[in-house]
N, C-alpha and C positions, 0 to 999 in steps of 0.2 A: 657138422654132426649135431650141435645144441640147436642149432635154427629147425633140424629135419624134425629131430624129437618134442620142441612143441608146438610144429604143424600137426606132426604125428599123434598130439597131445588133446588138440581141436578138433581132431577130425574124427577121435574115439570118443569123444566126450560128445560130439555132435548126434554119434550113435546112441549114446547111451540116454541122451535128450529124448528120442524118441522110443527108445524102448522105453524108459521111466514115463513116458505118456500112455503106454500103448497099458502097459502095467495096472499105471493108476486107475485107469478107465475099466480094466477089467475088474478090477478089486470093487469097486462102485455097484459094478453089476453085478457079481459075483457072492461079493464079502468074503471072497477067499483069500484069509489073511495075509498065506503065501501071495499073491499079489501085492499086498501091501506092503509085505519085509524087502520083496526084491525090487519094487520100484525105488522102496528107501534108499536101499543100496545102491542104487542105482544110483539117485542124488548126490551120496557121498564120494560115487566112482569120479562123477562129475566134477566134484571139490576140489579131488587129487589132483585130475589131470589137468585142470583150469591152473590151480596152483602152480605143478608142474609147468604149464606153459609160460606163468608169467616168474617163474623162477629163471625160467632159461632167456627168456627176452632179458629180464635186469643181468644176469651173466655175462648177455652177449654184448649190451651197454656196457657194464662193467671194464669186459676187458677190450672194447673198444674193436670191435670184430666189423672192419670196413667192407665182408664181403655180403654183409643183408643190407637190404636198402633202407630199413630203419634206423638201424644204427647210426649209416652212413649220412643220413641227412638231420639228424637231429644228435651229434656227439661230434667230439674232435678227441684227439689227443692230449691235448692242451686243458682241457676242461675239467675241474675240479672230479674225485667219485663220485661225491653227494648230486651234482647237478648230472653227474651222468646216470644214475640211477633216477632221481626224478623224470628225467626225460622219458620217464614210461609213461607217462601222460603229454609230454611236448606236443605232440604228433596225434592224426587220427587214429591209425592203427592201435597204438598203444595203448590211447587213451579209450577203444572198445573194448579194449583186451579188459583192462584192468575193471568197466562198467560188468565186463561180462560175471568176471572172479568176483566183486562184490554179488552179484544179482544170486549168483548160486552157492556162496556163503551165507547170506539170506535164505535162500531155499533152503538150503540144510539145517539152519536154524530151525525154521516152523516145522518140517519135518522131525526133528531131534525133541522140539519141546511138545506139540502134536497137543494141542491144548484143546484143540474142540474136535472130536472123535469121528464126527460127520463130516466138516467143515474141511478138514484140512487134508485130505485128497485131491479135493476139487481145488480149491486153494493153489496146491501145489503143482496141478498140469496147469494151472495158469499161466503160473511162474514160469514153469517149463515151458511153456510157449514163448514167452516172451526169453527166456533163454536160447531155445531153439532159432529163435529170429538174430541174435547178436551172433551163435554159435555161425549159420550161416553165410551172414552177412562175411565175417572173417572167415571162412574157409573156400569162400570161391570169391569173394569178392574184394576182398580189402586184407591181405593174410599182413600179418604184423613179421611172419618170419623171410618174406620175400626176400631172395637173392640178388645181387646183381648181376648180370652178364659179365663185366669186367671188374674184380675185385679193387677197392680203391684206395692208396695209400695214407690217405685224409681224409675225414669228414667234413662237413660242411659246417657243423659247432651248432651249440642251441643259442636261439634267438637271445640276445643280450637283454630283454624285456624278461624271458623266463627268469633269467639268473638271480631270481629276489626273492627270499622266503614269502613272500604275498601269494606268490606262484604256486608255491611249494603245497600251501596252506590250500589257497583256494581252490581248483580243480579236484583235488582230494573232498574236501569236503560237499561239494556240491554233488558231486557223483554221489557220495553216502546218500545226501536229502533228494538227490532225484530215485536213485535206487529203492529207497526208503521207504517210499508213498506206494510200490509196488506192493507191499507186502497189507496192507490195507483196502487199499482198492480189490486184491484177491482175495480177500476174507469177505468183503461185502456183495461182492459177485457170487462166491460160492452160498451168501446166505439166501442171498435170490433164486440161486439156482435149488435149494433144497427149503423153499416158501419158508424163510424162518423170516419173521417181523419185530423180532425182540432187538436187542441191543447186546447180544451175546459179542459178537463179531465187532463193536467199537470196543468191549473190556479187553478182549483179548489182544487187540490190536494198539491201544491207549499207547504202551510205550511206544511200538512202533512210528507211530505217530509222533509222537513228541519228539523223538531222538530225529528220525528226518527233518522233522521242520528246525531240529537245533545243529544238525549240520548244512541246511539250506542258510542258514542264517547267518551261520560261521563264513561260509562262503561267499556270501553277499557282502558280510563283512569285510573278509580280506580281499575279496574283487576288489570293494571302494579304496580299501588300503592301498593297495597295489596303486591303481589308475592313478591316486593321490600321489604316489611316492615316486613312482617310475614313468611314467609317461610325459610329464612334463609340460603340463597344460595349466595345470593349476586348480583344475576341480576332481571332483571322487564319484561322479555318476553324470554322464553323460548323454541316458537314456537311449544308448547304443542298444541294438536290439538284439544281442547277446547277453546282456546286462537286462533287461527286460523280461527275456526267454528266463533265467532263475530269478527274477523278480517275480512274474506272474503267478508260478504255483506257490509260491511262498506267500502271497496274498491270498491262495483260494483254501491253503491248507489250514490259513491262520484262522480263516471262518469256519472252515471243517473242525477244527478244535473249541471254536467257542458253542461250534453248532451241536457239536455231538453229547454237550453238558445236560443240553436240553433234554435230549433222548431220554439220557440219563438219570434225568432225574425226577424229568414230566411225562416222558414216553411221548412225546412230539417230538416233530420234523423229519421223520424216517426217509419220507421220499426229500425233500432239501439236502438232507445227509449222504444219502446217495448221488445225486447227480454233482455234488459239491467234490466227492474222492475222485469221481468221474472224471470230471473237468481237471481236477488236482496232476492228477496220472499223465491225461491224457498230454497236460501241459510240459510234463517231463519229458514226455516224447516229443512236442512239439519243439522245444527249446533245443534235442537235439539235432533233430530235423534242421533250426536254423543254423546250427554253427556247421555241419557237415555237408551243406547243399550249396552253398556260396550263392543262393539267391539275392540274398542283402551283405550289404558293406558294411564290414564293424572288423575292426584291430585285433576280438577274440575269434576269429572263425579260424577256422582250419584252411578255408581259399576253397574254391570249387569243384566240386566233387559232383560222379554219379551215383555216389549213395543216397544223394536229396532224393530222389524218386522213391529209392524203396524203404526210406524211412520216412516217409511223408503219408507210403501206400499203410503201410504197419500202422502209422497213429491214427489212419481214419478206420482202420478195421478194427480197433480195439475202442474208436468212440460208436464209430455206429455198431457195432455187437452187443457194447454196454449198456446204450441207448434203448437198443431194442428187447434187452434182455430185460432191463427196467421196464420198458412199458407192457411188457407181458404180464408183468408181474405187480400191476398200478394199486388194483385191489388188494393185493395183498397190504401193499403199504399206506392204503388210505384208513380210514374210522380213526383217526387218531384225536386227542383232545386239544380243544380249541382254546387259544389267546381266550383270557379273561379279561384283560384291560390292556389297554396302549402304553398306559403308564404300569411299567413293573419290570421285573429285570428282566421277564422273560422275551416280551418286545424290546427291549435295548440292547438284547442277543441278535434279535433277527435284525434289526435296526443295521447294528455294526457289522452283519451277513453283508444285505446289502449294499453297503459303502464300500468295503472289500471288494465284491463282485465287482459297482461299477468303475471303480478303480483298475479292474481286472481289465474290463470291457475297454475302457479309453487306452488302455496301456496296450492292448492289442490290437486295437483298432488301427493305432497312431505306427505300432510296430509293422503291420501289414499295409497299411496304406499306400505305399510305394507301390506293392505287387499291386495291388486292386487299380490305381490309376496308371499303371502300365499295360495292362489287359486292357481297361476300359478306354484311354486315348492314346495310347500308344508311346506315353513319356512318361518315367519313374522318377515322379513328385515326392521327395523327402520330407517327412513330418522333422522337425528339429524340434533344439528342446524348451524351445518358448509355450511348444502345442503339450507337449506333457504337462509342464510345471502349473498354465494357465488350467487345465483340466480338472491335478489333482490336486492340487493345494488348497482348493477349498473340500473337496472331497474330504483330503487329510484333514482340515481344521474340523470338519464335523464327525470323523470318525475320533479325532482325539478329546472330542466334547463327548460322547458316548463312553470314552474310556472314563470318565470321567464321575459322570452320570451314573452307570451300571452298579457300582460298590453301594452306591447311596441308594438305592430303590429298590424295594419290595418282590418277594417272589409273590405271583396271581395277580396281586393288587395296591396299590402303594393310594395312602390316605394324604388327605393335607397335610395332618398332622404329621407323619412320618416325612415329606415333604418338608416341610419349614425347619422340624428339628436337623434335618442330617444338610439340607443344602445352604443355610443360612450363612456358617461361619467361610467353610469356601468361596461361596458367591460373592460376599462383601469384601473377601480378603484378596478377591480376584478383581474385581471393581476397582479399588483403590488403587492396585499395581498398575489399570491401565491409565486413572486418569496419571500416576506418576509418570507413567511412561510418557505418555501424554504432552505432559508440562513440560518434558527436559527433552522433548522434537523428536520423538517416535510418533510421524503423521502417516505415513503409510498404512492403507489399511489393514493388507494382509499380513505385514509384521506386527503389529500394532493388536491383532485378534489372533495371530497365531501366538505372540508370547502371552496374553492374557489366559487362553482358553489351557495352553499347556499348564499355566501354572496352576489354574481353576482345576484340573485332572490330578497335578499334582497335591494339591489340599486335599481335594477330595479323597484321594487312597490313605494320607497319610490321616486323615481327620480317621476314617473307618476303625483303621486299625489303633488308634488312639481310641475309639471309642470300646474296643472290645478288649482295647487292656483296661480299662476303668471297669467295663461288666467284669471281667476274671478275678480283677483286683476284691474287688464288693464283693464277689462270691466265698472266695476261696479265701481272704484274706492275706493273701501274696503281696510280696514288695510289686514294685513298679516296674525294675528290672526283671524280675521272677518271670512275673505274670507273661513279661513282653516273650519273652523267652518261651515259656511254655507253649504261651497264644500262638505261636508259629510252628512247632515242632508238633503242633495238636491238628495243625490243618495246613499241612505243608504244603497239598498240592492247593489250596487257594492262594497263601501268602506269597507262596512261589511264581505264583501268576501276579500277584503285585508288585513282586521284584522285577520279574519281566515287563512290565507295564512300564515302572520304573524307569529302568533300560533304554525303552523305546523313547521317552519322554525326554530322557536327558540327549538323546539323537537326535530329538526333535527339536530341540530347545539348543541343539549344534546347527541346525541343517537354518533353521530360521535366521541365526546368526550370521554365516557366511553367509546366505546368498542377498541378505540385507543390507548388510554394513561392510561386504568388502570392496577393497580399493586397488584395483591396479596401473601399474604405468611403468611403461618402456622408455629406456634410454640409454642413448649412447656415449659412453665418458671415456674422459683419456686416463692413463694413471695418475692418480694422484687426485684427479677428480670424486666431488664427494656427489650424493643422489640423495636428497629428502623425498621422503613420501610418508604420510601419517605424522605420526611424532619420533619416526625413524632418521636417523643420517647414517648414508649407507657410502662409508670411504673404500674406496676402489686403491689399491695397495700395487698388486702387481697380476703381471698374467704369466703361467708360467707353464711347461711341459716336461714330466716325467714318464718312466717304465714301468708297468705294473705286467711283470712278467713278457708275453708276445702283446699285450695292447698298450697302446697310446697315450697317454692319460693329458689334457687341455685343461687345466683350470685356473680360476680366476681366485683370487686374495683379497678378502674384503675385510674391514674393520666395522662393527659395527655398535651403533648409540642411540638409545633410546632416551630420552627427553635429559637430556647430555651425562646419562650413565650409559659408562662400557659395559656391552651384553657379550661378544669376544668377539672371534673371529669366524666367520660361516666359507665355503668354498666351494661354488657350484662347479660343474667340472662336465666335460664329454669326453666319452672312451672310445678308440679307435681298433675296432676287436679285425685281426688280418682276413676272417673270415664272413665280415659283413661289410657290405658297403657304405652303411651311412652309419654314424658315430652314436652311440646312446648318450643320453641327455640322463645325467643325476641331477637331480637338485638338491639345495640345501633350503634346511628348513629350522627354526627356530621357532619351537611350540611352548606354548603356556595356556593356562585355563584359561585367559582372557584372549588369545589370538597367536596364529602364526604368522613368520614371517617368511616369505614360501621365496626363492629365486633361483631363476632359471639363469643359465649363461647361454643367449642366444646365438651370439656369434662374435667374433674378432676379427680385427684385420692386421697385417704383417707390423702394423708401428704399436700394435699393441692397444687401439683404441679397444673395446671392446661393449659389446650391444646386452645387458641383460632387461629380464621380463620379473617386475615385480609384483610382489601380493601381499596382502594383507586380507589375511582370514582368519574373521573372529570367532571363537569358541571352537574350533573343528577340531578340536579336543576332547570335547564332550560327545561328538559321534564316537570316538572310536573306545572310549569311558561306557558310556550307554551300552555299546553291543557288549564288551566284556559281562557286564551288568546282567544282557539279556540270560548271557551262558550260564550264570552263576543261579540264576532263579530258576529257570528252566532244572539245572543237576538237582535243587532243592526240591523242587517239585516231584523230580524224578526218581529221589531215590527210596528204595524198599522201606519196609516198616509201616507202623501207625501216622496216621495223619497224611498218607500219598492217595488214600482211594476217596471216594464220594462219604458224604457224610451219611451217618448211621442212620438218620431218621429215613433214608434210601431205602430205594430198593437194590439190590445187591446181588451180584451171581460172585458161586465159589465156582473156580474153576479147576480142575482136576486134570493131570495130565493123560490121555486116553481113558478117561473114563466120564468123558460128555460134562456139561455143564447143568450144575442144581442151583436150582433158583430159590431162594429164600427169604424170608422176611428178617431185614436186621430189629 
């Protein structure tokens, strides 16, 4: 009866998809407002029933109802509520369902706020299209509420890898920043579509923006987490091309935001802006095109599916329509004002486009490459991850020299003089650090200029902001503290982007770390046997087997000693779940700002010798420090009041809710 009611739920809501199109469209040609109230309504009907449906899928989880084949393959009996209720993303099915309920929660939003009076019609049968496409995909093709033929007394249980708040975290949020970039990319299509060339459609869209790329990031985040904690390998990015697919747009969105400043403030880059959400968007389709198509091998995909086709067919209709809708529209977006100099912040905006992009470009290349040398000789050649890391690491080292750079230099034109004063104490204080690194056997190059150039980025934000508490200080005659204080809450969405700069820097200044200076090594002891590696002694205690409710629980007992102080006891351990076949793999791990100590228990044999896999990884502390970092600057950035919008000396739109946007001189 709950499974009937939110097919029943889908398949009104699918109706009401296209009536709220058919609606919008006449209200456009019309301007008969009634068109416009009942399409609204329309949207909200939508809300309900989506709601409705994924109320009754979590129910049916809940109570554990083995006669849907959802249920039945992703829950057990056995399984905690919490994990049975997240299992609404476990799976494909559910996890559309839940894309879908965000995407038209969304819609209902810009509908309800209705912030640009022309705009957001069109806007909204966008939306609607791309709802209509998920709406149907689930109602004849992929239904979340499907039956089984023969009801089944046990489930099959969720994958022992879901069972980790990483899980919980990341799919959640990743849908939000892929969902996200929807609601901007149809603000910038409807301004094409009604020849507007202003910058109306990035103010109105700004949060939106921000908030997507601050859940794509969260999700990237707890991806790495996860792959770190639970997999059992010993790294946090893989460059598995799932991990790739929400890497990509979060690299093109992150140039969409530094790009869209420009608009903002110079009235350049309109067409760069545009084809940048384009690519953004289209990316979010693309990414889920890879996980539901099973055309490539990666540990996040869903396994192979006939959905690949018709969401592969969807992302190239909505690149080439956008495409072509842009190039219709070329003149409209050109006459715009030109770079004044190479040197100024406005070129180390496009500069850091750039390096984004081709960051983008090798990341996608390397991701598709398989398929392209499978069509072309007929064998599907794998890029590994020597071909990423060799690609973008230098890419990175000069994108995070631009992070660098940009704080220190001139809007239109930067002079010597400004030049010498602002890069002077960074550069020399960045000098120094390398020849020390230098002297004490940091010879590798690209450690060697990646920790230089990080820390060169890092003076240089903090030098700025030091320099504009001394201007406040002089001015206003504020303490130091005051000033610092002020100086941020008066321009919050700049400082907030140095918090996130920040962030990144201390990630970077993690990622450098481990993949530079870590050390592994395997071995097999008996008990009582001890294992050095690093300035570690790692005593091997006992191996022992307990019940954690119906699973098995194998672990090992270790004593451990760093440079012969006791750090305690760690216990890497494999769980034996009745309803999977091979055993999940925990590790233990022993983190400090200066390194972990990561160990796997590989295997055992009946006398009790037993095989672990050790690590030492330095600083990968400060990755998962950094992202926090990112979230926190970004909410400062983000939130309401004085000091979140462009500076006064701007140009500046009020935006009124249905009543169109006034442009004004601040």
């Amino acid at each position: 009866m709950i499974a009937d009611i939110g097919y029943l739920a889908i398949l009104l809501s699918l109706l009401l998809s296209i009536y709220a199109i058919i609606t919008s469209a006449i209200y456009l040609k019309t301007r008969n407002i009634k068109f416009f109230k009942s399409s609204n309504g329309a949207v909200y009907g939508m809300l309900l029933l989506t709601s409705l449906a994924v109320v009754s899928l979590l129910w049916l989880l809940f109570k554990g109802d083995f006669t849907v084949k959802y249920v039945y393959e992703y829950t057990s009996s056995d399984l905690s509520w919490f994990y049975r209720l997240t299992a609404l993303w476990a799976g494909n099915d559910g996890s559309l369902l839940l894309w879908l309920w965000l995407l038209i929660i969304y819609t209902a939003l810009v509908v309800k706020q209705n912030k640009i009076k022309d705009a957001t019609p069109i806007a909204t049968i966008i939306l609607l299209i791309n709802s209509f496409f998920f709406l149907f995909v689930m109602a004849f093709l992929t239904n979340p509420f499907e039956k089984l033929i023969m009801a089944q007394i046990e489930g099959r249980g969720l994958n022992p890898m879901l069972q980790s708040p990483g899980m919980i975290i990341h799919p959640l949020a990743t849908y939000l920043g892929y969902v996200g970039f929807a609601v901007p990319f149809a603000f910038s299509m409807a301004a094409l579509f009604l020849n507007q060339s202003d910058d109306r459609w990035i103010k109105v869209t700004r949060g939106w923006t921000v908030i997507a790329w601050l859940f794509l990031t969260i999700g990237n985040l707890y991806g790495a987490l996860w792959a770190y904690e639970e997999l059992g390998w010993g790294g946090y990015w893989a460059w598995d091309p799932v991990e790739n697919a929400s890497f990509m747009p979060w690299l093109t969105g992150s140039a969409f935001l530094h790009s869209v400043m420009i608009q903002e403030r110079k009235n350049m880059l309109k067409i760069w802006n545009i084809v940048l959400i384009i690519i953004t968007y289209v990316l979010t389709l693309f990414g889920t095109y890879l996980v539901r198509s099973g055309i490539l091998q990666s540990v996040h995909a869903f396994g192979s599916s006939a959905l690949g086709k018709y969401f592969l067919a969807f992302t190239l209709f909505v690149l080439v329509t956008s495409f072509v809708l842009m190039l219709f529209k070329i003149k409209l977006l050109k006459g715009e004002r030109e770079f004044e100099s190479l040197i100024s912040k406005e070129s180390s905006f496009l500069f850091n486009n750039l390096i984004l992009l081709g960051m983008t470009f090798a990341t996608f290349w390397g991701t598709v490459f398989p398929l392209i040398s499978e069509a072309v000789t007929g064998n599907k050649i794998t890029v590994s991850i020597p071909f990423f890391n060799t690609v973008n690491a230098p890419l990175g080292i000069i994108l995070i020299l631009l992070m660098g750079i940009c704080p220190l230099i001139a809007w239109r034109k930067a002079n010597i003089k400004n030049i010498i004063e602002n890069f002077t104490v960074p550069g020399v204080l960045s000098i120094i650090l390398g020849l020390i690194l230098y002297f004490y056997g940091v010879r590798k190059l690209y450690i060697l200029l990646g920790f230089v150039v990080t820390f060169f980025a890092f003076t240089a934000t903090v030098w700025d902001v030091m320099k504009g508490i001394r201007t406040r200080k002089r001015i206003t005659g504020e303490s130091y503290g005051l000033s610092f204080i002020r100086l941020l809450l008066r321009n919050r969405r700049r400082y907030g982007g140095y918090i996130i700069h920040l962030g990144i820097l201390m990630m970077v200044f993690g990622i450098i770390g481990s993949q530079g200076f870590g050390i592994v090594k395997q071995a097999t002891a008996k008990v009582g046997d001890s294992v050095v590696i690093g300035s570690y002694q790692i005593n091997y205690l006992d191996l022992k087997q307990t019940k954690d409710g119906k699973n098995v629980v194998v672990y090992a007992e270790l004593q451990i000693k760093k440079d012969d102080r006791n750090i305690g006891k760690m216990t890497p351990h494999k769980v034996f779940y009745p309803t999977q076949k091979q055993p999940s793999t925990e590790v233990a791990i022993n983190s400090t700002w200066i390194e972990d100590l990561y160990i796997i228990l590989a295997g055992w044999e009946l006398d009790g010798n037993a095989t672990f896999k050790i690590l030492i990884n330095p600083l990968v502390k400060w990755i998962w420090t950094g992202g926090y970092y990112i979230v926190v600057g970004t909410l400062f950035a983000l939130w309401p009041g004085r000091g979140s919008r462009v500076g006064g000396k701007y140009v500046k739109y009020q935006v009124n809710s249905f009543e169109g946007v006034e442009k004004n001189e601040a």
